[in-house]
C-alpha positions in Angstrom: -42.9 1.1 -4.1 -41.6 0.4 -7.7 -41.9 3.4 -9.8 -43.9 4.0 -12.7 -42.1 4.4 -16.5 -42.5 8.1 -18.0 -45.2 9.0 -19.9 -44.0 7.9 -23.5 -44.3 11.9 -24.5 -41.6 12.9 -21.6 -39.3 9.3 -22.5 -39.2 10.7 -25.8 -37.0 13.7 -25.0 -34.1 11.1 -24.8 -34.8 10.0 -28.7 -34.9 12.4 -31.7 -37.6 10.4 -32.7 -37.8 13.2 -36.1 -34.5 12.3 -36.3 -34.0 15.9 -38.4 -37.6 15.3 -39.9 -39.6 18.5 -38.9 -43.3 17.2 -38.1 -46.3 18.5 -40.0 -48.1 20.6 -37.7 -51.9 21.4 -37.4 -54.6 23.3 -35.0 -54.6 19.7 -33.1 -52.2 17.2 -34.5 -48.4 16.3 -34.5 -47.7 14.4 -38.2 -44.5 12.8 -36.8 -42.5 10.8 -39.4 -42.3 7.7 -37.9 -39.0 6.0 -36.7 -37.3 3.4 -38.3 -36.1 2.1 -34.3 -39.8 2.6 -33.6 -41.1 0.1 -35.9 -38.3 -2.4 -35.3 -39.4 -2.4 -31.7 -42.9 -3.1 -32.5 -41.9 -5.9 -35.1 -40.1 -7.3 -31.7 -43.0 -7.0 -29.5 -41.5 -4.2 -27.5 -44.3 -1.8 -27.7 -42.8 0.6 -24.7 -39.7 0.9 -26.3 -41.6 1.8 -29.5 -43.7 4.4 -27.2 -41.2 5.6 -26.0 -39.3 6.4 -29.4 -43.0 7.8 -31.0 -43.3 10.3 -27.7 -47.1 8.6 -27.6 -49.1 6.1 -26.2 -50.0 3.6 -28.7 -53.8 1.6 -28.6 -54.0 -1.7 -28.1 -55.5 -1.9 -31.8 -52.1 -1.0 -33.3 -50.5 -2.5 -34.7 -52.7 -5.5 -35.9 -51.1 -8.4 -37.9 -52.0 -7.1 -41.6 -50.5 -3.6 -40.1 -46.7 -5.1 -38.8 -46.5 -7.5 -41.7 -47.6 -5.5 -44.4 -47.8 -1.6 -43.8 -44.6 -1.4 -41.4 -42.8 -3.6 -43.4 -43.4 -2.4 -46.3 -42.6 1.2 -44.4 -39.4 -0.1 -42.7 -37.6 -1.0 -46.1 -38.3 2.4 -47.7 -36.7 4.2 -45.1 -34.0 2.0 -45.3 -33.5 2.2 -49.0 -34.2 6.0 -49.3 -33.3 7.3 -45.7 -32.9 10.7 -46.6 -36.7 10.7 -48.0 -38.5 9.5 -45.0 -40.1 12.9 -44.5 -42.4 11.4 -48.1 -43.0 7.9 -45.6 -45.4 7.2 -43.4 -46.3 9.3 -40.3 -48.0 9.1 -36.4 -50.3 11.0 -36.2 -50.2 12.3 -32.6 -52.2 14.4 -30.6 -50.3 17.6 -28.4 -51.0 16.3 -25.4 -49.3 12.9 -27.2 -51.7 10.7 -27.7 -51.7 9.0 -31.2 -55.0 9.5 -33.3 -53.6 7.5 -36.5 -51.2 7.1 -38.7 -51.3 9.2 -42.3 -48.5 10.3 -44.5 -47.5 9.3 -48.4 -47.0 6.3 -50.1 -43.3 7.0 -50.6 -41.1 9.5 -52.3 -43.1 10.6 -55.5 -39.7 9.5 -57.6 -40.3 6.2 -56.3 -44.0 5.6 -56.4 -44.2 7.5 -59.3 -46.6 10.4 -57.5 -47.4 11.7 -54.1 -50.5 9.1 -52.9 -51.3 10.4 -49.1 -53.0 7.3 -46.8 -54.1 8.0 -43.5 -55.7 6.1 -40.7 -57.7 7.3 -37.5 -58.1 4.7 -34.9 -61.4 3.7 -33.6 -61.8 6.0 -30.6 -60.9 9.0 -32.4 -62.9 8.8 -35.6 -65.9 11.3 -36.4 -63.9 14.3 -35.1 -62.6 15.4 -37.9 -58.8 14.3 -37.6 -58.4 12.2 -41.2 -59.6 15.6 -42.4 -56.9 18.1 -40.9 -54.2 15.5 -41.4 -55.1 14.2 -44.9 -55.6 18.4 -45.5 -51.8 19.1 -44.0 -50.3 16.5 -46.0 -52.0 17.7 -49.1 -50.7 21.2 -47.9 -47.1 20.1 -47.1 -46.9 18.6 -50.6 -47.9 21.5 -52.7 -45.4 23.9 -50.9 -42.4 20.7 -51.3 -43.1 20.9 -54.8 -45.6 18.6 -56.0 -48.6 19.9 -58.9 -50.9 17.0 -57.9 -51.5 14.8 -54.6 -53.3 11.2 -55.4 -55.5 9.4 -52.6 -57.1 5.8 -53.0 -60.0 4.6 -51.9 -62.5 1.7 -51.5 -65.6 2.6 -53.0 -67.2 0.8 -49.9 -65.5 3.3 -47.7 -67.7 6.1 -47.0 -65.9 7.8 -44.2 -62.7 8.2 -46.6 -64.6 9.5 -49.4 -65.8 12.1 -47.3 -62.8 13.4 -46.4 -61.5 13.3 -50.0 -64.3 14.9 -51.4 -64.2 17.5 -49.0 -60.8 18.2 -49.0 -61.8 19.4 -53.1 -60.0 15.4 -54.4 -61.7 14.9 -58.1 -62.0 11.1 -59.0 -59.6 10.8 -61.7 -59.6 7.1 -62.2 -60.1 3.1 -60.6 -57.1 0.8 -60.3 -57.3 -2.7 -58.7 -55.1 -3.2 -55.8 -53.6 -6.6 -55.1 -54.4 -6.2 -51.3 -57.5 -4.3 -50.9 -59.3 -4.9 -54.5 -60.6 -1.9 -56.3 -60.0 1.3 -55.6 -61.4 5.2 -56.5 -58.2 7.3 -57.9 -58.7 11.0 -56.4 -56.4 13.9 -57.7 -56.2 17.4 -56.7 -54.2 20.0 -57.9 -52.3 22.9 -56.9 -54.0 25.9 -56.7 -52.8 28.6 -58.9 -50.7 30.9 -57.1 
């Protein structure tokens, strides 16, 4: 009888998928800075390597087309150019039991992008439990004590779900911009709380 791979959560014990990048910690979630060898694999259609790497099992729905060409890409050479900043880059988000919920994190090192913007994505079977809140609240979190006196979010002003979680999280609306990608967009700011 052939045997069965490892779970991706035990395979990952072979990679330091962190690769020195401690992960962002919540009640439920593991924000696990994603691997540059992780994302290579899935632009080579070798999604159990990529498993593998992450320590989770990856849905079908990830990644799309629009995700691999644009948001991985555009992911992959930032952490190439800035290595030693890919704790600011994009993360999975990953359930303990090793499941991943989503992927969240920041648009890039606030040097670079000029602030710390958080994104964050839930996939389908996971949304309306809360889990764009606690990770889009632990990033927030993680940048105040790194430093930062303001964390920046975007959103469509079609995208009810996401100004939820903004607006609950305490975000103001500071501002509209006009993406090139996804058209316009609410600017949401909050700021550190004093100590």
């Amino acid at each position: 009888m052939p045997s069965r791979p490892p779970h991706p959560a035990a395979a990952a014990a072979q990679f330091p998928a962190t690769l020195g990048i401690t992960p962002i910690r919540t009640a439920r979630l593991e924000l696990v800075a994603f691997d540059p060898r992780a994302i290579r694999a899935l632009m080579d259609g070798d999604r159990v390597h990529a498993e593998m790497i992450l320590g989770a099992l990856l849905p079908d729905e990830f990644p799309n087309e629009d995700e691999l060409h644009g948001f991985l890409a555009v992911q992959l050479q930032r952490m190439e150019s800035a290595p030693e900043r890919r704790a600011w880059m994009a993360r999975l988000t990953r359930s303990r039991a090793g499941e991943a919920i989503g992927h969240c994190g920041f648009h890039g090192p606030p040097e670079i992008i000029g602030r710390a913007e958080i994104g964050y994505t839930v996939f389908e079977k996971f949304r309306r439990q809360g889990y764009a809140t606690e990770a889009a609240g632990a990033l927030v979190r993680w940048a105040f004590r790194h430093g930062e006196k303001e964390v920046y979010a975007s959103v469509s002003p079609n995208n009810a779900a996401s100004l939820a979680v903004v607006r609950g999280l305490g975000f103001r609306q500071v501002g509209t911009q006009e993406d090139e990608v996804d058209g316009l967009e609410l600017v949401f700011a909050i700021e550190r709380p004093a100590p």
